[in-house]
C-alpha positions as semicolon CSV with decimal commas, in nm:
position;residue;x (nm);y (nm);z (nm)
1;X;-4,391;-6,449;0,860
2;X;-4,322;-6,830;0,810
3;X;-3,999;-7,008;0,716
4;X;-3,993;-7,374;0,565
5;X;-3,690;-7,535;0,590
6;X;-3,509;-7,908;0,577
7;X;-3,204;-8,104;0,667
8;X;-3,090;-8,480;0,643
9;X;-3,047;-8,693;0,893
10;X;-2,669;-8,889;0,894
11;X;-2,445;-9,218;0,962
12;X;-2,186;-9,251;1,173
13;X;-1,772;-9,260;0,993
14;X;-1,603;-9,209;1,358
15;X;-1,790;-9,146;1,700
16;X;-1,617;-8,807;1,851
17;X;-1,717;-8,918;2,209
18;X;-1,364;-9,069;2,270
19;X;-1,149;-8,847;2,100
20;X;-1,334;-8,549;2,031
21;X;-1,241;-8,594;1,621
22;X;-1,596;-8,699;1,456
23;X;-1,732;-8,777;1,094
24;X;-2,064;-8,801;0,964
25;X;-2,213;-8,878;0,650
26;X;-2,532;-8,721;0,547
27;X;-2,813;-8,970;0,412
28;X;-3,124;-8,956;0,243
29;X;-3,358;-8,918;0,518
30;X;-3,487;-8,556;0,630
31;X;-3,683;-8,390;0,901
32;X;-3,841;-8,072;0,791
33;X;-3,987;-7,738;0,959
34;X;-4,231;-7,472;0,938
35;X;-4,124;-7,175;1,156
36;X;-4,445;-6,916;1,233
37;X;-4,318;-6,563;1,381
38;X;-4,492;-6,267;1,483
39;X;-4,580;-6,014;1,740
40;X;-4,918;-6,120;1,803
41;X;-4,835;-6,467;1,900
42;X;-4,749;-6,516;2,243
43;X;-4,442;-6,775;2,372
44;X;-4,254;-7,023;2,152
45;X;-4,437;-7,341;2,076
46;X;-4,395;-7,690;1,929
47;X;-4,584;-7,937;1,739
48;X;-4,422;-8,273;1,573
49;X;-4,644;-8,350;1,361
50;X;-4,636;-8,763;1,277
51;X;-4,734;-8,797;0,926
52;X;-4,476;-8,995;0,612
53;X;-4,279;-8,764;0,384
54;X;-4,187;-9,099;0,222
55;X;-4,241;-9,424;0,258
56;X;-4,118;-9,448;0,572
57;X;-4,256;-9,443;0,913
58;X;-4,211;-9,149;1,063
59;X;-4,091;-9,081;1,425
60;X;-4,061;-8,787;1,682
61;X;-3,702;-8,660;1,788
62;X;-3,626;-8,521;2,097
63;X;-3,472;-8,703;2,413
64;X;-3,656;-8,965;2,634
65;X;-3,997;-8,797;2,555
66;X;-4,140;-8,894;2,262
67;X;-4,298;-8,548;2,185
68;X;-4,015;-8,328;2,331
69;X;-4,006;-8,043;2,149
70;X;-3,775;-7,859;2,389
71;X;-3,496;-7,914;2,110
72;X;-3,653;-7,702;1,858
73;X;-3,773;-7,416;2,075
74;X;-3,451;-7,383;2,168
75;X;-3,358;-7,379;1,815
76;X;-3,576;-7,053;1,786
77;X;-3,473;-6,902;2,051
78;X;-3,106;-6,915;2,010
79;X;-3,158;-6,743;1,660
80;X;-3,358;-6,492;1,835
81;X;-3,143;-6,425;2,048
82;X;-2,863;-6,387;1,811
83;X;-3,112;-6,109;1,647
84;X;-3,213;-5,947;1,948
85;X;-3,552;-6,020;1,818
86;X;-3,860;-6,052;2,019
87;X;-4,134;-6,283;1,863
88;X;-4,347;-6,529;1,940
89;X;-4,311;-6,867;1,763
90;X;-4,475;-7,168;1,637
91;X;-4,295;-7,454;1,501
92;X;-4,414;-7,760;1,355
93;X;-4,182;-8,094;1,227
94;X;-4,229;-8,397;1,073
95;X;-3,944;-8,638;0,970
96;X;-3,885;-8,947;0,864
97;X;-3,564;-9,033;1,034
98;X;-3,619;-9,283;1,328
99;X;-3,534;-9,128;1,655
100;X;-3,310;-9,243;1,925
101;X;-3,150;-9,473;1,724
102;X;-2,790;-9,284;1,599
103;X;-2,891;-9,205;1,285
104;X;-2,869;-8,814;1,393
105;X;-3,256;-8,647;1,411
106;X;-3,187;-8,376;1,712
107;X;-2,920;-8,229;1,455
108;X;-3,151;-8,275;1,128
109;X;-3,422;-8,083;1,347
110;X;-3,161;-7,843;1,487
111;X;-3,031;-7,745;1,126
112;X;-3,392;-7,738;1,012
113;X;-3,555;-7,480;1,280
114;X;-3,294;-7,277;1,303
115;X;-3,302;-7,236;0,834
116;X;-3,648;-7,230;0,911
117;X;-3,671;-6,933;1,159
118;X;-3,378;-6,719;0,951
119;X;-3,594;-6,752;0,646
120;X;-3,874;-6,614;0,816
121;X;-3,678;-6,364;0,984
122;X;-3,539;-6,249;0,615
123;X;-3,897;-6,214;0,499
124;X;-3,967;-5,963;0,808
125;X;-3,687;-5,740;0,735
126;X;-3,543;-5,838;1,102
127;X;-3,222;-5,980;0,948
128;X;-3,135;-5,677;0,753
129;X;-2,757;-5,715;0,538
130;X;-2,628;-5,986;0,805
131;X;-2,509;-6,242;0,558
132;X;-2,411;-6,601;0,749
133;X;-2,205;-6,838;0,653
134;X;-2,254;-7,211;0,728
135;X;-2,077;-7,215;1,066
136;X;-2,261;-6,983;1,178
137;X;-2,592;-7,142;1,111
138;X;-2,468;-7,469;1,220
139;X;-2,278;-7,322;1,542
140;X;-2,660;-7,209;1,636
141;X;-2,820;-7,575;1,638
142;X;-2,530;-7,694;1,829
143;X;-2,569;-7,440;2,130
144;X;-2,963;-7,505;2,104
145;X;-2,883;-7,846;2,100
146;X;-2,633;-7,838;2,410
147;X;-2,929;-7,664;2,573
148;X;-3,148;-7,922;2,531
149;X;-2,910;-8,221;2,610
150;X;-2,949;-8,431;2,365
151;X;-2,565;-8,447;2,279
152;X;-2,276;-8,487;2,459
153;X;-1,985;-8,346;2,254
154;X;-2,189;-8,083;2,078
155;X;-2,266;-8,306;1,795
156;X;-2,063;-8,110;1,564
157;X;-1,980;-8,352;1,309
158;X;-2,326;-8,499;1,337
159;X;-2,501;-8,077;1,282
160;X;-2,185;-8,047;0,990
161;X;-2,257;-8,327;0,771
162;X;-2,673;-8,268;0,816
163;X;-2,628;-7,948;0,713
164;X;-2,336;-7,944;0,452
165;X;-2,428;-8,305;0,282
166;X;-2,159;-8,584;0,181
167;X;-1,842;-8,672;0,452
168;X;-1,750;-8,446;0,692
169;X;-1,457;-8,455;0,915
170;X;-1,467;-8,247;1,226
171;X;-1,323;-8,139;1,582
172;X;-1,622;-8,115;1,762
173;X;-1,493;-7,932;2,117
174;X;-1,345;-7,633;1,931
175;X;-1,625;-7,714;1,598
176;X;-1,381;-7,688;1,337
177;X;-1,423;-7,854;1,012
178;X;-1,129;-8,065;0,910
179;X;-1,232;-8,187;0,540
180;X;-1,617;-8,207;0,357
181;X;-1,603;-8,413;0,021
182;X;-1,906;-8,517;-0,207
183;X;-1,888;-8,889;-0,228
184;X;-2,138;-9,140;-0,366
185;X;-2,253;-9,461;-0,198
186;X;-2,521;-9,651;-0,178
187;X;-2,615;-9,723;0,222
188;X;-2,778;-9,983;0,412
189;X;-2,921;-9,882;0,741
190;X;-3,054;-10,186;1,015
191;X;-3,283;-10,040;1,296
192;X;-3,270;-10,242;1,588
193;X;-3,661;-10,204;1,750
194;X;-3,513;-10,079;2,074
195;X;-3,347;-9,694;2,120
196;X;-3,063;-9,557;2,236
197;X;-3,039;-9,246;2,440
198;X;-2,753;-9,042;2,410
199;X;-2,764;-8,898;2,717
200;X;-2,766;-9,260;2,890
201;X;-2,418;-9,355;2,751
202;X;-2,124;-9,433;2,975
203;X;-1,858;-9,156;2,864
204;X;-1,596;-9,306;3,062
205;X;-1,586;-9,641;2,954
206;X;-1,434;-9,451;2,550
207;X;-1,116;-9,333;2,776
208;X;-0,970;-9,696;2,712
209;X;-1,032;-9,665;2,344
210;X;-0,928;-9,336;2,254
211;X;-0,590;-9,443;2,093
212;X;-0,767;-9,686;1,851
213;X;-1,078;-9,455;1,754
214;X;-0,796;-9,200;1,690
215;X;-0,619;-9,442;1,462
216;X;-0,989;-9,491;1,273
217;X;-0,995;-9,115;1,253
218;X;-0,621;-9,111;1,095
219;X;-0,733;-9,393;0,851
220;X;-1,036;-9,074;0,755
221;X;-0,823;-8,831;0,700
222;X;-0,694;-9,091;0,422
223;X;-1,007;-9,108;0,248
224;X;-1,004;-9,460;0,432
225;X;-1,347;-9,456;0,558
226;X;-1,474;-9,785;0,512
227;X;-1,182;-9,905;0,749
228;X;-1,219;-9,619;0,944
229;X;-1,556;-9,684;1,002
230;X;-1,531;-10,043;1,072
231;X;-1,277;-9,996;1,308
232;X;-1,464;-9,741;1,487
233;X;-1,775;-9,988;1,513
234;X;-1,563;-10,277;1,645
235;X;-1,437;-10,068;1,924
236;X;-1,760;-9,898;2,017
237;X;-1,974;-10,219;1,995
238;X;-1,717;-10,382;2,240
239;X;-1,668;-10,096;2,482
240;X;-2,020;-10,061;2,516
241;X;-2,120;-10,379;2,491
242;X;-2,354;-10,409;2,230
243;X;-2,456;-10,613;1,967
244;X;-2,156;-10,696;1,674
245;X;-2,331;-10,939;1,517
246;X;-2,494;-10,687;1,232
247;X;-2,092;-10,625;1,196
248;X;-1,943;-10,941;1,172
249;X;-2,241;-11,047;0,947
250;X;-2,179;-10,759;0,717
251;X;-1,765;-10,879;0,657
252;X;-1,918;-11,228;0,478
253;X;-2,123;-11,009;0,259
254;X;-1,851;-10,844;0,109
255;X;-1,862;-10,534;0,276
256;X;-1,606;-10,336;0,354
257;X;-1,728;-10,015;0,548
258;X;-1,966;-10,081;0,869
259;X;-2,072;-9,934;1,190
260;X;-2,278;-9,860;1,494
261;X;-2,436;-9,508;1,400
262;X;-2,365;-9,267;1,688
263;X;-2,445;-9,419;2,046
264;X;-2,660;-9,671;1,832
265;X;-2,883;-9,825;1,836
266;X;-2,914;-9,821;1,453
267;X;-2,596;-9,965;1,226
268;X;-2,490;-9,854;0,891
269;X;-2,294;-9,970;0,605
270;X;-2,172;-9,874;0,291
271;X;-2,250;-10,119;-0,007
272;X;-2,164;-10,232;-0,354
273;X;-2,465;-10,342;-0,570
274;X;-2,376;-10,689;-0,587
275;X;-2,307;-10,719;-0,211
276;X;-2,647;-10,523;-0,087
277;X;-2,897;-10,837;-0,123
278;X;-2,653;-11,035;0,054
279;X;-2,596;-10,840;0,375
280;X;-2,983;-10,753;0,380
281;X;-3,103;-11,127;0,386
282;X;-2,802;-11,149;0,720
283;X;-2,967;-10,833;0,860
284;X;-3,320;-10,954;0,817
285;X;-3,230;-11,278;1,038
286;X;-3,135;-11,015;1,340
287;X;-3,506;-10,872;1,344
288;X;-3,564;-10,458;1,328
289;X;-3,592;-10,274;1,013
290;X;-3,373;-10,209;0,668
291;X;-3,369;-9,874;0,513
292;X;-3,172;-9,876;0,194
293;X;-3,095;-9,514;0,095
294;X;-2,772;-9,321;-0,035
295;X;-2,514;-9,056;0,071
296;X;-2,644;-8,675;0,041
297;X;-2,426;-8,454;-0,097
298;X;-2,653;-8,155;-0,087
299;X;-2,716;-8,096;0,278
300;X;-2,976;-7,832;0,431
301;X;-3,185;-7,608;0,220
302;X;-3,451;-7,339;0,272
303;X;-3,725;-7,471;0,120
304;X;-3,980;-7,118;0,136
């Protein structure tokens, strides 16, 4: 039986690290999977497989190792667990969402595999009349990725707004979502060459923070989000010590809503038409690469 399934990658509207209270945004960019089960194969493989689905280079996701594909075994095996099912697997992915760099792959690949594998499941029989609902399906690529460490807080609003499309407001340590609303913007995206690991990031150093980012998250729950998000990049640039400039450039373009994506290194930045050639001739001057996409209000789909 095979499963084909896909999920968009997402920006950062407030980092949960500090507070535990995320948002996400899904965007344009997707990683997709083919999930192969059966009794006659033997263990639970992985393949990335690096070829475009658009005109974008594509990239691996995983942790430091380029080809780690521990995240999406784990994706498999979590949902066969959940089935008491005992298959082997094969599981190829490609994407075009840069890795390491904030812009959320591990939970695009998390919500993919685990679509992937129920949709092959359902074409077994193995799933019978179980009918799941989003948080369950989400809940699963958030344990898988826990397993894997690739996230710190769970990644809940990160897994929420891949999977469910537009804004998503969440609280990640006991995964509840707060508010999802379809919302349309165009976004600019600047990937700094270097990544970011996750995993790497100094936890600690948010504690001092934590008032403000709540504050950003308050200005959220307002349907603020460009000031939300702003103020959540200002204060996680700084703590962390990392680059503002792409921020600081981005308020003489006109633009009212930008931030570090995740733990970075990638920023985003929500744009008006007139304002977009602006900020992208600033961006260009800071070296890296511009994706210009839009918000996804459609999230995760089963694709066969």
């Amino acid at each position: 039986m095979r499963g084909v399934a896909r999920a968009c990658g997402a920006g950062t509207i407030i980092n949960a690290i500090s507070t535990g209270f995320g948002g996400a945004f899904a965007i344009d960019l997707f990683t997709e999977a083919t999930v192969e089960i059966g009794r006659d194969l033997k263990g639970i493989y992985g393949e990335i497989e690096h070829e475009e689905v658009t005109n974008l280079p594509v990239v691996s996701h995983g942790t430091k190792d380029r080809d780690d594909t521990a995240l999406i075994k784990n994706c498999v095996k979590v949902v066969f667990d959940r089935f008491n099912c005992d298959f082997g697997a094969y599981i190829k992915t490609k994407s075009n969402i840069p890795m390491a760099r904030g812009l959320k792959s591990s939970s695009a690949a998390s919500n993919a595999t685990v679509l992937a594998t129920i949709s092959a499941l359902k074409k077994g029989g193995y799933i019978g009349d179980v009918v799941l609902d989003d948080k369950s399906i989400i809940d699963m690529g958030v344990n898988a990725s826990l397993l894997s460490k690739v996230t710190i807080t769970g990644a809940f609003d990160d897994a929420s707004a891949s999977y469910m499309g537009g804004v998503v407001l969440t609280e990640n340590y006991d995964r509840k979502i707060i508010k999802r609303l379809a919302l349309n913007r165009d976004v600019l995206i600047l990937v700094p060459d270097e990544p970011v690991y996750t995993i790497d990031i100094d936890v600690n150093a948010t504690r001092s923070i934590s008032y403000f980012v709540k504050l950003a998250y308050d200005l959220a729950m307002k349907d603020e989000f460009e000031q939300a998000m702003t103020l959540n990049g200002i204060l996680y640039t700084f703590v962390w010590n990392l680059d503002q400039r792409p921020i600081l450039s981005a308020f003489g373009s006109g633009i009212d809503g930008v931030t570090l994506s995740g733990t970075g290194s990638a920023y985003v930045a929500w744009i008006e038409q007139d304002h977009g050639s602006e900020l992208i001739d600033k961006w260009k001057e800071l070296g890296g690469q511009i994706i210009s996409t839009k918000i996804n209000n459609e999230g995760a789909r089963i694709i066969e």
